[in-house]
C-alpha positions as CSV (number, residue, x, y, z in Angstrom):
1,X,-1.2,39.1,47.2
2,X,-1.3,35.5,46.0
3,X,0.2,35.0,42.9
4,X,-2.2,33.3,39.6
5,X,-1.6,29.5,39.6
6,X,0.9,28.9,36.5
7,X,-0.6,26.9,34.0
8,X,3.0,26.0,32.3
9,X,3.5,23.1,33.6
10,X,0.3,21.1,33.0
11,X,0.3,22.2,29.5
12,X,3.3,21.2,28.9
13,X,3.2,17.7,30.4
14,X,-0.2,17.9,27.8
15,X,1.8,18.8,24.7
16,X,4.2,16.4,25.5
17,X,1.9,13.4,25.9
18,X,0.1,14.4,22.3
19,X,3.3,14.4,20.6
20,X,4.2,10.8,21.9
21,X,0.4,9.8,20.3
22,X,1.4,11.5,17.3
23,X,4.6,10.3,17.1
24,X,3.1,6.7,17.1
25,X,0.6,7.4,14.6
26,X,1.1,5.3,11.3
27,X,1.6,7.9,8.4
28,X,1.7,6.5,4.5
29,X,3.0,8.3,1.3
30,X,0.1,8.1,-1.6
31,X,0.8,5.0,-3.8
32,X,-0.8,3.9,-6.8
33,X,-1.5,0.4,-6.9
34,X,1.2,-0.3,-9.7
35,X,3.4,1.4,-7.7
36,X,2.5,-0.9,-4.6
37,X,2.8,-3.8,-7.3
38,X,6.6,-3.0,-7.8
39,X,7.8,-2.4,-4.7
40,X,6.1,-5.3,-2.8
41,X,8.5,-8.8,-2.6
42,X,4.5,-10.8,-2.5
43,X,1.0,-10.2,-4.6
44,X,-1.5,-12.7,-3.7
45,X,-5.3,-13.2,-3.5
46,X,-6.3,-14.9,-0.4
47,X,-9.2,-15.5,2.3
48,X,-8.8,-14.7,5.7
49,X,-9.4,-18.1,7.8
50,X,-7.8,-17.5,11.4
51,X,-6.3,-14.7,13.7
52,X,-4.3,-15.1,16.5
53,X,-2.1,-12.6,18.7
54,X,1.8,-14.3,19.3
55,X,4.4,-12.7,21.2
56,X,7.9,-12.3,19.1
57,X,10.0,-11.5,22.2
58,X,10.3,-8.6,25.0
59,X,11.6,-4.9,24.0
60,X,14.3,-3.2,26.6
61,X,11.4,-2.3,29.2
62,X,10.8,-6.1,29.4
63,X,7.4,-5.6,27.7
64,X,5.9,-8.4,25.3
65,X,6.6,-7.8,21.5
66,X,3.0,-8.9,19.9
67,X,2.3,-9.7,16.4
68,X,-0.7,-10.5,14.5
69,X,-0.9,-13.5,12.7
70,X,-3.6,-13.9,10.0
71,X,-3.9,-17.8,8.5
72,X,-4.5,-17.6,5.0
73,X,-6.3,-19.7,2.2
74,X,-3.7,-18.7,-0.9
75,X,-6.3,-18.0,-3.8
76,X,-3.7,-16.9,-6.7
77,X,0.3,-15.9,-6.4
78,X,1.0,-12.7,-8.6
79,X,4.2,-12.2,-7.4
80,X,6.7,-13.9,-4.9
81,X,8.2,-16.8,-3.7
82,X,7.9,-20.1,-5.3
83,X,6.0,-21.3,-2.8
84,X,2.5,-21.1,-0.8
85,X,1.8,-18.6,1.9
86,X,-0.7,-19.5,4.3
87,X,0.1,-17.0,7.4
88,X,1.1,-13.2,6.6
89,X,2.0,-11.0,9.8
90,X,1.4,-7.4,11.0
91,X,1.7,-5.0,14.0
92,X,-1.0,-5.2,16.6
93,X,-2.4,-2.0,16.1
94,X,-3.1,0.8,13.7
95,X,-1.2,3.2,15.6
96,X,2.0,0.8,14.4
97,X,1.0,0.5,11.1
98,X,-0.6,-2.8,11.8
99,X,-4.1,-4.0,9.7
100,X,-7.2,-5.1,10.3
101,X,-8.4,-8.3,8.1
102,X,-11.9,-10.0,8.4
103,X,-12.2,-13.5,8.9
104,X,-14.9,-14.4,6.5
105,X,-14.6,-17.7,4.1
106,X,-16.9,-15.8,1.7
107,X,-14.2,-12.7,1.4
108,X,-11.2,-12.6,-0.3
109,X,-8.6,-9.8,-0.3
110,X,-5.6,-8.2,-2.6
111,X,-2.4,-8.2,-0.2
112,X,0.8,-6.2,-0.8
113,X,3.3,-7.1,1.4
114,X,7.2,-7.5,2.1
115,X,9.5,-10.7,2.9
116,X,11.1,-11.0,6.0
117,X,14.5,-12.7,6.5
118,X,13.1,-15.8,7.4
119,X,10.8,-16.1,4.8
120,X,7.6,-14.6,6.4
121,X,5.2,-12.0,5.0
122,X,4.5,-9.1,6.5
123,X,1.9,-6.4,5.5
124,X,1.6,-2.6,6.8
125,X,-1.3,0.0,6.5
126,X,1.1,1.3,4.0
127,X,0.7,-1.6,1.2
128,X,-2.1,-2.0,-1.1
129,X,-4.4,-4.0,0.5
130,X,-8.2,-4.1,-0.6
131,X,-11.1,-6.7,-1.0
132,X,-10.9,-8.6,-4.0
133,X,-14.2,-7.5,-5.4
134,X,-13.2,-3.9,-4.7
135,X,-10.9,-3.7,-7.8
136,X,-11.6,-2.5,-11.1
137,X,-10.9,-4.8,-13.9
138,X,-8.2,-2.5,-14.9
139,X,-7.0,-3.2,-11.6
140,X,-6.8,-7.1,-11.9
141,X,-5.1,-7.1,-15.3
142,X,-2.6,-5.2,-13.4
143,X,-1.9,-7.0,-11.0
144,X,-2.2,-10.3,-13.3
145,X,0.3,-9.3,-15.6
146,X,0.3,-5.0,-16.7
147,X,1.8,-3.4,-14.0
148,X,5.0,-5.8,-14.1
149,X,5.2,-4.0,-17.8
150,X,5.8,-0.5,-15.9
151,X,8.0,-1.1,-13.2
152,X,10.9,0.6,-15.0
153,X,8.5,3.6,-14.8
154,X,8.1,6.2,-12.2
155,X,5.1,7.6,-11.1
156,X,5.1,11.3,-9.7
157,X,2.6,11.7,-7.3
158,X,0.7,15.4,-7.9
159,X,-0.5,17.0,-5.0
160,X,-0.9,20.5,-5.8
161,X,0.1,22.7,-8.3
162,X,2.6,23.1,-10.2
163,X,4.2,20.1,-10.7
164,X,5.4,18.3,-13.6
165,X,7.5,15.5,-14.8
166,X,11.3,15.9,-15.3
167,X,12.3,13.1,-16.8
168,X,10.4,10.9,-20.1
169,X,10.1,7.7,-18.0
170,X,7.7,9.7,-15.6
171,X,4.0,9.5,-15.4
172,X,2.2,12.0,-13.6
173,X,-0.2,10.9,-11.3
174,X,-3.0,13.7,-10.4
175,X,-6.3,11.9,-9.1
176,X,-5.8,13.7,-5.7
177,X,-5.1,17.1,-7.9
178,X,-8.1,16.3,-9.5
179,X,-10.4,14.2,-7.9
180,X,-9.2,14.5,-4.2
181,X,-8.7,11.4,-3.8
182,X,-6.2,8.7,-4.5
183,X,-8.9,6.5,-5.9
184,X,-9.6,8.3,-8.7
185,X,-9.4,7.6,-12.9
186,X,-5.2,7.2,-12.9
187,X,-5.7,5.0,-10.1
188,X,-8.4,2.6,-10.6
189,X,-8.0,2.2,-14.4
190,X,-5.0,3.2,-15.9
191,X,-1.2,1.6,-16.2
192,X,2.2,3.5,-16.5
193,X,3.9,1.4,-19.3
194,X,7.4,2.3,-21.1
195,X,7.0,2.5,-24.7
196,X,9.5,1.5,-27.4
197,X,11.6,4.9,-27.0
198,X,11.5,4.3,-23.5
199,X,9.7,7.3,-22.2
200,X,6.5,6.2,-20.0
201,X,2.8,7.2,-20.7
202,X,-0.3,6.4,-19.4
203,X,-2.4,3.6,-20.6
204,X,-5.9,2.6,-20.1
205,X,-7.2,-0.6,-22.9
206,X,-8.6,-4.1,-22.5
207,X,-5.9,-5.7,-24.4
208,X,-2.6,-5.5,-24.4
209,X,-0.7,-1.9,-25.3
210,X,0.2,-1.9,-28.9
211,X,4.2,-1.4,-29.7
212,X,3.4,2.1,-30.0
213,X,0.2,3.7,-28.3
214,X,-0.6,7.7,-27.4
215,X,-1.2,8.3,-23.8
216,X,-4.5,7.4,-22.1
217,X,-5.4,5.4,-24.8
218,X,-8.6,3.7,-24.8
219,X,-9.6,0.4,-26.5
């Protein structure tokens, strides 16, 4: 009697190679853009004017490292060095966390991004990045000068209930409770500030938070 071909082996070698894609897949915690603000070393405004592929080196398999270099036109500085950038770098692929600019003089983009040790930018699909004309005007006053105001805050990210804050400095951030989505009010118009007592609330005005202000207050 001839024994049923096992079908072990073949799904295993099948599981295996979907874990190595998954493993490469590039997976970001929630961030709100003040959040992105503060932990970022550079903030700029900037147009896209050239992209090029360069090789950094070889790995251990003797394979080309590649890179993506975007050439930038520096708009505005928010935050970093005291200096111009005019190339920021990222991985070749999504799959690596690496992003996807376009080259059009007409658009120009919010970048988030960290400095390297020699003094180059790099960006991620993990940092705020979005097309200038995409932000709220909360959003630009943030990144002008309000968020700076909060980075001594935390914000808690809310995913599902319960949750709460356990410490004053805290805001709780629920758009995705809420809205399902990250983009939602907290996100796209409001600003985690410390007050004079030091705890952290909410704010969402046109000018500048008062000395003392009640959460989610509105001009």
């Amino acid at each position: 009697m001839t024994k049923p071909r096992s079908f072990c082996a073949p799904l295993l070698l099948f599981l295996v190679w979907r874990a190595g894609e998954l493993a490469e897949a590039c997976s970001c915690s929630p961030k709100h853009p003040q959040q992105a603000f503060c932990s970022s070393d550079v903030v700029l405004r900037a147009k896209v004017v050239g992209r090029q592929v360069i090789v950094t080196g070889n790995d251990l398999y003797g394979s080309p490292i590649k890179r993506i270099q975007y050439d930038v036109k520096q708009m505005k500085m928010f935050k970093g060095p005291d200096r111009e950038i005019d190339a920021i770098f990222t991985g070749p692929t999504s799959a690596v966390c690496g992003v996807n600019l376009d080259i059009n003089d007409k658009k120009e983009y919010l970048i988030t991004g960290k400095l390297e040790s020699d003094g180059t930018m790099h960006m991620t699909l993990c940092d705020f990045i979005q097309p200038w004309e995409s932000l709220t005007l909360a959003q630009r006053k943030g990144m002008d000068s309000r968020y700076e105001m909060g980075c001594q805050c935390r914000i808690t990210y809310c995913a599902s209930v319960p949750c709460a804050i356990s410490d004053p400095a805290e805001c709780l951030w629920t758009d995705w409770l809420m809205e399902n989505s990250v983009q939602g009010p907290q996100g796209r118009h409001y600003t985690c500030i410390k007050r004079n007592d030091d705890s952290c609330a909410w704010y969402r005005g046109a000018a500048a938070p008062k000395k003392e202000f009640l959460d989610i207050e509105d001009p």
